[in-house]
N, C-alpha and C positions, 0 to 999 in steps of 0.2 A: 447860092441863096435858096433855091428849093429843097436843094437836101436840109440845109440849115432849118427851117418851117415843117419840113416832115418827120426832122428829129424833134423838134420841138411838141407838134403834136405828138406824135409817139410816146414822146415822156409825161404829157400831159394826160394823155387814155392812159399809163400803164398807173399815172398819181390817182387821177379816177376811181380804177380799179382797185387798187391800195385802199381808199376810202372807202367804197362801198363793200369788199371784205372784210376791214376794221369793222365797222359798223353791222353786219351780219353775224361777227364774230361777237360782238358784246352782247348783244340780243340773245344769241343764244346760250354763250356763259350763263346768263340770266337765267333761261329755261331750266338747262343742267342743274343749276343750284336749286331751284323750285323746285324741279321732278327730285334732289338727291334730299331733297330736307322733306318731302312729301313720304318718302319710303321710310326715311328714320321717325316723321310725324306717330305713321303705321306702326311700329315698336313699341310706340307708347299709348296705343287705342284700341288695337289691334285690325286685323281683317275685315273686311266686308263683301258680302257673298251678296250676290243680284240672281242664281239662280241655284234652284234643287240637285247642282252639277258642283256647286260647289265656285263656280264660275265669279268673280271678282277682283278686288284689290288688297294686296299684300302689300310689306316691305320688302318681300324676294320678291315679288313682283314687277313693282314700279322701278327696284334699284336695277334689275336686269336688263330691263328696256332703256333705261336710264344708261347703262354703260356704252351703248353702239350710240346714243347723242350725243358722250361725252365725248367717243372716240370722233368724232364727226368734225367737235369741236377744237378738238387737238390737231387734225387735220388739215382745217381753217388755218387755226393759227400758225401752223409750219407754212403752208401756204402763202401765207401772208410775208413773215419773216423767212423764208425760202434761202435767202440771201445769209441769212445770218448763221442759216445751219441749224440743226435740231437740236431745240434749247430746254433743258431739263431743268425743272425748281432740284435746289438741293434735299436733298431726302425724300424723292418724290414717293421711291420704292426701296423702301430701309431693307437691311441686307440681312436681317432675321428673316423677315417675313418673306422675302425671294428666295434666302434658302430652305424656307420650309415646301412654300408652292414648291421651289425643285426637287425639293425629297419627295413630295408625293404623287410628282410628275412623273420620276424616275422608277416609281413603283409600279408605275403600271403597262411600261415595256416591258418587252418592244411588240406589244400590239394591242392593249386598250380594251381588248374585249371586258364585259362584264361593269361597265363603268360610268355609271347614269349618274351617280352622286360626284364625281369630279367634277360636273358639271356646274352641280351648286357648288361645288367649293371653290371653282375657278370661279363665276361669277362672284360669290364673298370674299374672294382675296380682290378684287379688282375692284367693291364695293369699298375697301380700305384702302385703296389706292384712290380712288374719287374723292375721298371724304378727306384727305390728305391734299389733294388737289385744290378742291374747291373750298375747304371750310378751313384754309391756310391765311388768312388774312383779313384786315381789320376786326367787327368783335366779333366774328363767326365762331373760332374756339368755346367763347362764352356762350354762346345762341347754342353750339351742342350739346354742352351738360345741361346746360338749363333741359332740352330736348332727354334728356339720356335719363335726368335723375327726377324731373317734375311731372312728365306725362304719364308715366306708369298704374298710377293709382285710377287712372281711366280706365284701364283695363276690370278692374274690381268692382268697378259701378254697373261698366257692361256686364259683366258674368252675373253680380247679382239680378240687375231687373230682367236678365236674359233667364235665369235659372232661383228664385228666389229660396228655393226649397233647401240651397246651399248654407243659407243662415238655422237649419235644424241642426242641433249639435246634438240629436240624440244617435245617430248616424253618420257611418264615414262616409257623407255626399262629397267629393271632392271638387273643387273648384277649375277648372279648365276652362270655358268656354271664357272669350273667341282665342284663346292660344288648342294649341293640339291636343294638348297633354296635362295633366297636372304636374309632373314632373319639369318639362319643360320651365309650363310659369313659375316655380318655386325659384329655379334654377334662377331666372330671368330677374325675379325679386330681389334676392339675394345679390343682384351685381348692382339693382336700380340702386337698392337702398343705402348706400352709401354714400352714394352721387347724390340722394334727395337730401342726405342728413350735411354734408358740403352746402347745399345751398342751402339752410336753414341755417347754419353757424358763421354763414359770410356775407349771407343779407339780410334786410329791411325790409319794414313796410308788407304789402299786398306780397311781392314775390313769396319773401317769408312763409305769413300765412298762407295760401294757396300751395305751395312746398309743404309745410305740415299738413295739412288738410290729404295732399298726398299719399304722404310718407306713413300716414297714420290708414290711410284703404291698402298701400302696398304692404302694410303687414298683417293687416287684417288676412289680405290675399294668401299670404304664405301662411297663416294659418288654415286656412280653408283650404287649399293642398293636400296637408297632412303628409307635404313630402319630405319622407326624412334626411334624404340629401341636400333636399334647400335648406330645411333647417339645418343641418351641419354646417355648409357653407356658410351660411348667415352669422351663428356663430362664434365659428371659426374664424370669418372676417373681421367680425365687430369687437374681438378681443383682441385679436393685434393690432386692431385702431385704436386701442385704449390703451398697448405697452408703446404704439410708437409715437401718440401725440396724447399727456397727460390732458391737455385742456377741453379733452374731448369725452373723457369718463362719461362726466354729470349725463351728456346727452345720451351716451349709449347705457348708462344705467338704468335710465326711465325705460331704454326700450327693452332690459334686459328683467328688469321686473314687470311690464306687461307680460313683457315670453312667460315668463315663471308663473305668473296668476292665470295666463292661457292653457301652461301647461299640469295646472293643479286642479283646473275648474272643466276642460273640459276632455270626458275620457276617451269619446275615439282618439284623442289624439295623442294623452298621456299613452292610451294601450300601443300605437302605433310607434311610438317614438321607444316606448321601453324595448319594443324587439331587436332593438340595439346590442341589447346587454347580452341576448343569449339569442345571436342568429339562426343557431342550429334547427331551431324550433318553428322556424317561419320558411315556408315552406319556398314564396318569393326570394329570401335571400339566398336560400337553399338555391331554388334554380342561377338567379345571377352569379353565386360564386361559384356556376358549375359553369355557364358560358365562361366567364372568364377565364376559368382555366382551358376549357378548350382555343379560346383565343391563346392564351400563353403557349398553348402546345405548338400552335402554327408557328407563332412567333418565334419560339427557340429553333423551331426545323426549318424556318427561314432567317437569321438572327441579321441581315445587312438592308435589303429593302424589303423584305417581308414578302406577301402574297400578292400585296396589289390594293391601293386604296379603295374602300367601298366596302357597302354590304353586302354585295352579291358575292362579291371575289372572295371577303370571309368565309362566308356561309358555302359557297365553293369548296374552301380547302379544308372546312372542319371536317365536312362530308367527306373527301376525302382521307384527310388524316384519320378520323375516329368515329367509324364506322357506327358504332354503340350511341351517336351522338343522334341517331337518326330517331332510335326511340323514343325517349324523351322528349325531341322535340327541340329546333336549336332556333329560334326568333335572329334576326335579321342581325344585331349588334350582340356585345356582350356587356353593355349594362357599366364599362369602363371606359372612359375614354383612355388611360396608359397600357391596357392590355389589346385595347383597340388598334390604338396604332404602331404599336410593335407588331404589331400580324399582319399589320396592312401595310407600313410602308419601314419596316427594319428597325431596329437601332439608330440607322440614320435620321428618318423621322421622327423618331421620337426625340432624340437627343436635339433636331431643328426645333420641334413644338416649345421642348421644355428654354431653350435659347431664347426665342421668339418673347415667351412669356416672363420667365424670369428674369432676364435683363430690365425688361420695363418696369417690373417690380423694384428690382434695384437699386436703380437708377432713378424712378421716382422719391424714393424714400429720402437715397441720398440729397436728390434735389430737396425735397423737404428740408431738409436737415441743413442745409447752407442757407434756407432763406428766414427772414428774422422778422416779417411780417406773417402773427398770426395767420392770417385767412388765407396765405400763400399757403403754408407750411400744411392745412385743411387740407385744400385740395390737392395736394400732390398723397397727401398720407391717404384720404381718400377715394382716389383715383386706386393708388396700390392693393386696398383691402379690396375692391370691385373686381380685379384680377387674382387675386386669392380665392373670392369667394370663388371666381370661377373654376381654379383648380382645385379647388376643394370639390366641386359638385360633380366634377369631373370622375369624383370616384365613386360615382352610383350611375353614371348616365354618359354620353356621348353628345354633345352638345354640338358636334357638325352636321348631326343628320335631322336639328330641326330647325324649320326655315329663322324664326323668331330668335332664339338661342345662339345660332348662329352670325346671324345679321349683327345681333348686338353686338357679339365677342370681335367682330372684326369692326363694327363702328367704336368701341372701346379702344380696339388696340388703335386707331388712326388718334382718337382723342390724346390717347397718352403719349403719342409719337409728336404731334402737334404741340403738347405742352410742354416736350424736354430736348425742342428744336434750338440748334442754337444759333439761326441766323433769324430769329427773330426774338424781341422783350416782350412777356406777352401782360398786359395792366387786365385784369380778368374783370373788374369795376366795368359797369355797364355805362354807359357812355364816351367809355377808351377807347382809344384805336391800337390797335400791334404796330409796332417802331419796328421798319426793319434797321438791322445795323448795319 
């Protein structure tokens, strides 16, 4: 009989416990989800600096700290379920994107020196792994494009009353503030506005309006850039949105003759955009198509994992390979992201990048194309040209080495992983819930 009463409580402190780690366990899911949709909020608003140090809140910021509570979380929950054995959602860590991490993990043995920026890139790959995690169910899919394609045009409202002198078109003042760079925001434009023009063609009411009102500062923004890579991307994007989904012309035409009246009426930017036609003469492109060849030199003298991800480890081996490169003057990247990473992490990685990326593109289209509801077939065509744009910008810039840029491409790729899952039906209408099957 007492052994019988002391198993009994036993079983009842271990049910105890079971509850009060379920229950700490949901609590903090919660948090997770709060701090991970607070870093991607920051995407769309940008930064906030509290001192002359620079000192504040980012989206590399919050989602970094964000990741050791996620992992905390995951922890719990194995804990909890102990018994059952460690239980993975399917496609938690899609096998593009693990073998790219690998490729540019494998580039930097076997000893790591030189390698600050792996850092951010491991945290941005595991920022896509969270976002995958957490924003995998009921309408969160929807809560993140809305996040992805509506906030951005906040960013333009800060830069102007932050800098107003950027509305002078008699001068190339270029538009960056609170992003790094002007290149960057272009870049960043460029993938928004596709996602903003998606929810403008597939909803109603306020959302609608407040999405245009958007989408109408996020191209203002890209114009006050003046970057001619966003503009390329942009594009480049928005006209294979109009070969892959006809119902979509009308809208990208209105945006395609503001471009053309932007680009007739105002000349820093006509003058900037013509040095297209005849690079030789600009002195910038001149320098960029000269890093990138010295990236390619690395690159063919390393042709399997390269030198070693990062910009130190580049700028390392240019120094070494090409002596002459010291004159001139060699900047941290080469102004490529495909010449980038063949000198950084081989053939192998780049061939992982271009996998990683293409595939989704693919595969979204395709998905497009089997669905027979307009505002499905949107956003998957959508989704696809926002990865376009990004490899298209890819060939003026290196979109790993800024924090913004970054963030986003790897929140893009979880979205588009999330929408071509197929253990879930996803109803994208805001008050659906995702069916799993």
């Amino acid at each position: 009989m007492p052994d019988s009463i002391a198993s009994e409580r036993a079983a009842g402190e271990r049910a105890a416990g079971v509850k009060v780690i379920t229950a700490v366990s949901d609590w903090w899911g919660k948090g997770v989800f709060v701090f991970l949709t607070a870093s991607i909020l920051l995407l769309g608003i940008g930064r906030f600096s509290f001192s002359a140090n620079g000192t504040g809140l980012s989206a590399w910021s919050i989602s970094r700290t964000t990741f050791f509570f996620w992992l905390i979380w995951k922890l719990l929950l194995w804990f909890r379920d102990r018994q059952k054995g460690l239980v993975l959602k399917q496609g938690w860590f899609p096998l593009p994107l693990l073998t790219f991490f690998a490729a540019v993990t494998v580039s930097l043995l076997p000893d790591f020196h030189e390698a600050p920026d792996y850092r951010y890139f491991f945290f941005a790959v595991m920022h896509s792994v969270m976002v995958l995690d957490v924003f995998g169910t009921s309408e969160r899919p929807k809560f993140l494009l809305l996040l992805l394609g509506a906030l951005p045009g906040i960013l333009v409202v800060r830069g102007i009353v932050h800098n107003p002198s950027v509305l002078s078109f008699e001068q190339m003042n270029r538009f960056a503030y609170p992003m790094a760079h002007a290149n960057p925001a272009a870049l960043l434009f460029s993938m928004s506005i596709p996602l903003a023009l998606t929810v403008i063609v597939t909803e109603k009411g306020l959302l609608r309006g407040v999405t245009v009102g958007s989408l109408a500062a996020q191209f203002c923004g890209l114009v006050l850039t003046y970057s001619r890579g966003g503009w390329l991307a942009s594009v480049v994007s928005l006209f294979g949105l109009t070969l892959m989904e006809s119902r979509l012309r009308k809208a990208v035409l209105a945006l395609g003759v503001t471009a053309l009246i932007a680009f007739v009426t105002l000349t820093p930017l006509r003058n900037r955009l013509l040095t297209l036609l005849s690079p030789t003469n600009d002195v910038a492109i001149e320098g960029r198509i000269r890093f990138m060849t010295h990236a390619l030199t690395v690159g063919v003298d390393r042709p399997f994992f390269g030198a070693g991800y990062g910009r130190h480890r580049l700028r390392e081996e240019v120094r070494k390979d090409i002596p002459s490169a010291a004159q001139f003057g060699f900047i941290p990247h080469s102004h490529n992201v495909y010449t980038e990473l063949l000198a950084e992490t081989g053939l192998v990685g780049l061939s992982a990048f271009l996998w990683l990326v293409l595939s989704n593109i693919t595969r979204l289209i395709r998905k497009a194309q089997s669905e027979s509801a307009p505002s499905d077939r949107n956003r998957y065509f959508c989704l696809a040209a926002s990865l376009i744009a990004f490899l298209v910008g890819g060939l003026g810039d290196v979109p790993f080495y800024n924090h913004e840029t970054r963030i986003f491409f790897f929140t893009l790729m979880a979205l588009a992983y999330l929408a071509l899952r197929s253990d879930v039906v996803t109803d994208w209408q805001i008050g659906t819930n995702m069916v799993r099957k």
